[in-house]
N, C-alpha and C positions, 0 to 999 in steps of 0.2 A: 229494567228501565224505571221503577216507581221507584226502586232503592235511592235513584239518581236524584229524581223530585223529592225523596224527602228529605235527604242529606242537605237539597237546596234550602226546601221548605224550613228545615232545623236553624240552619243558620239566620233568617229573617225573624225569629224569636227573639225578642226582649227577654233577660234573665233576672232584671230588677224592677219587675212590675208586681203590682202588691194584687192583693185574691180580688176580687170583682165579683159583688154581687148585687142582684136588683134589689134596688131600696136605699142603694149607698148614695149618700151627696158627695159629690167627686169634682176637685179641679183638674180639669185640665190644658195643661200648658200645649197651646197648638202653635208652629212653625208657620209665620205668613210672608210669603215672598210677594214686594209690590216694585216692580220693577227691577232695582238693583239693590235696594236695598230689604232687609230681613229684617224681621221681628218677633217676639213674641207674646201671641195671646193666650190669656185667659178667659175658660170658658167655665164656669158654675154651677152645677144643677144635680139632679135626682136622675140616677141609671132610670130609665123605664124599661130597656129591653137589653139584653144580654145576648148575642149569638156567638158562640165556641165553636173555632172550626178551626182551628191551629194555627197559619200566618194570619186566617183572615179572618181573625176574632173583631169583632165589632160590638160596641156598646151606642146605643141611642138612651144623650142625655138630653133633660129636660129641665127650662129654666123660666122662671114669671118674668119676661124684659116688662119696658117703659110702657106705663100706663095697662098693666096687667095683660097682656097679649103673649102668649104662651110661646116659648121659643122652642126647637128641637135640632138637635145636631148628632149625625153620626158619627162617631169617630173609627175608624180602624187601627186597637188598638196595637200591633206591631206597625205602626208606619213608621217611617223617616219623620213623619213631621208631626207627630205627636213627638213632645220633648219626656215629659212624664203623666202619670196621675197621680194625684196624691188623693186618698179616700180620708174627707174630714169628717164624716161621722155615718155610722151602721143604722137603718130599720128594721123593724119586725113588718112581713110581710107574707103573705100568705099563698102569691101569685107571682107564675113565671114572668109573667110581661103586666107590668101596670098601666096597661091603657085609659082603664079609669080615671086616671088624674087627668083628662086631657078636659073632660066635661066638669073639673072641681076648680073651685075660685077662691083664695083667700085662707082661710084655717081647713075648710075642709079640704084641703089639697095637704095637707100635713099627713106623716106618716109616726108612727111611735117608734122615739130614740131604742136602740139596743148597746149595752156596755158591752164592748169584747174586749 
């Protein structure tokens, strides 16, 4: 029977999603249905948490909206309605989950760029 779920599980896999790791500043293009008609948004920000669990991988990104008030959104990232991520630039970071930035405002919420 788990043969069955994971055959299931295999197929809800994204095959053209790039590495994911915390500290990446990442868009992502989210799928919003408002009524009948469809859209898509983008969403901006710094992975803070990473969980790997195979279809139901999730990232919590974080983003400074209007007037400095700190945004956060989960994405799961094999859904239907994630379109893509595209990862626009790498940190150096030292910690699995960066909560810390939740209490940081302005520069010190900066992390240091890494070239891959």
């Amino acid at each position: 029977m788990s043969y069955l779920l994971q055959s299931l599980a295999d197929q809800q896999l994204k095959a053209n999603l790039p590495t994911l790791h915390v500290g990446d500043i990442v868009k992502v293009h989210n799928r919003i249905v408002e009524g009948a008609s469809e859209r898509v948004q983008m969403f901006q920000g710094t992975i803070i948490a990473l969980k790997e669990a195979g279809p139901a991988t999730s990232i919590t990104v974080r983003k400074t909206g209007a007037h400095g008030v700190g945004v956060e959104r989960v994405f799961r990232v094999h859904s239907p309605r994630v379109e893509t991520v595209e990862v626009l630039r790498h940190s150096k970071v030292r910690r699995a989950k960066l909560y810390f930035l939740r209490n940081r405002v302005g520069k010190k919420a900066r992390l240091k760029q890494v070239r891959r």
